[in-house]
N, C-alpha and C positions, 0 to 999 in steps of 0.2 A: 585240423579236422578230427581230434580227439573226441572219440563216444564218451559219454557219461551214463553211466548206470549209478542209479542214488534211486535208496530207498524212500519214498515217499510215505508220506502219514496213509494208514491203514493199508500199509503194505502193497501199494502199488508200484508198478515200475516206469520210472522216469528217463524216455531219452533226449540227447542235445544230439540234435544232424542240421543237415540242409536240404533246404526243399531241390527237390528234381524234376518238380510240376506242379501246377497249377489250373491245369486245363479242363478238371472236372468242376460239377460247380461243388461247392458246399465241400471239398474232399482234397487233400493236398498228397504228394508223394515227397516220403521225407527220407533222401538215402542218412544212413546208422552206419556209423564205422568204429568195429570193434579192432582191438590188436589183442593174440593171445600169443603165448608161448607152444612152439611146436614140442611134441611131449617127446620127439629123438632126435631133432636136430637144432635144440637150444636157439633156433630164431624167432624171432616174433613176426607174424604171419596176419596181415592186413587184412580184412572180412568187411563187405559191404553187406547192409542187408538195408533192402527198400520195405518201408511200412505207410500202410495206406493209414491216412489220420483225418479227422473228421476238422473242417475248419468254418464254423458258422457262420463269421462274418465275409468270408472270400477276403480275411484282410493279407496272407500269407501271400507273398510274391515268390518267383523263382530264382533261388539263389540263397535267397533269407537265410539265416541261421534261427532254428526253432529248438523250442521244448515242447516234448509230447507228452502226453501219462496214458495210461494205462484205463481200460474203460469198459462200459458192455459191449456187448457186439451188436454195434449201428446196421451193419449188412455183413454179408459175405466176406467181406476180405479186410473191413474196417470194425477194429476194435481199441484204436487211439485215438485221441480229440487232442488240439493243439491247444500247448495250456499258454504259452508265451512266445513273442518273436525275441529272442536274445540279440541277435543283430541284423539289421538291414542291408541287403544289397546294393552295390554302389551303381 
């Protein structure tokens, strides 16, 4: 469940998660999981963060592993669109 952060052409930001829903229509919930290093206690420190991503065709199931990018702001709380399914849920 490594996050990817990759710069994308014209500077956007690109993540790799897993979806955690699918229950809106056209909109997918894609938990991001980052690891940093704690800056006093030298551990590395697990961070989930859920981003609301725009999914046109309703093709993203739950569990999927996705690519997101970066985008205008669709609504309120969506400013990702789902750029690829990387892998399928079994």
């Amino acid at each position: 469940m490594a996050e990817q952060l990759v710069k994308a052409n014209k500077g956007k930001k690109e993540f790799v998660g897993f979806v955690k829903s699918d229950k809106m229509n056209k909109t997918i919930v894609v938990a991001v999981e980052t690891t940093t290093l704690h800056p006093l206690y030298k551990k590395y420190v697990r961070r989930i963060k859920k981003v609301k991503a725009h999914d046109e065709a309703n093709e993203a199931k739950s569990g999927d592993r996705v690519r997101v990018v970066e985008c205008r702001p669709i609504s309120k709380e969506k400013c990702w669109k789902l750029a690829a399914i990387v892998e399928r849920a079994q």
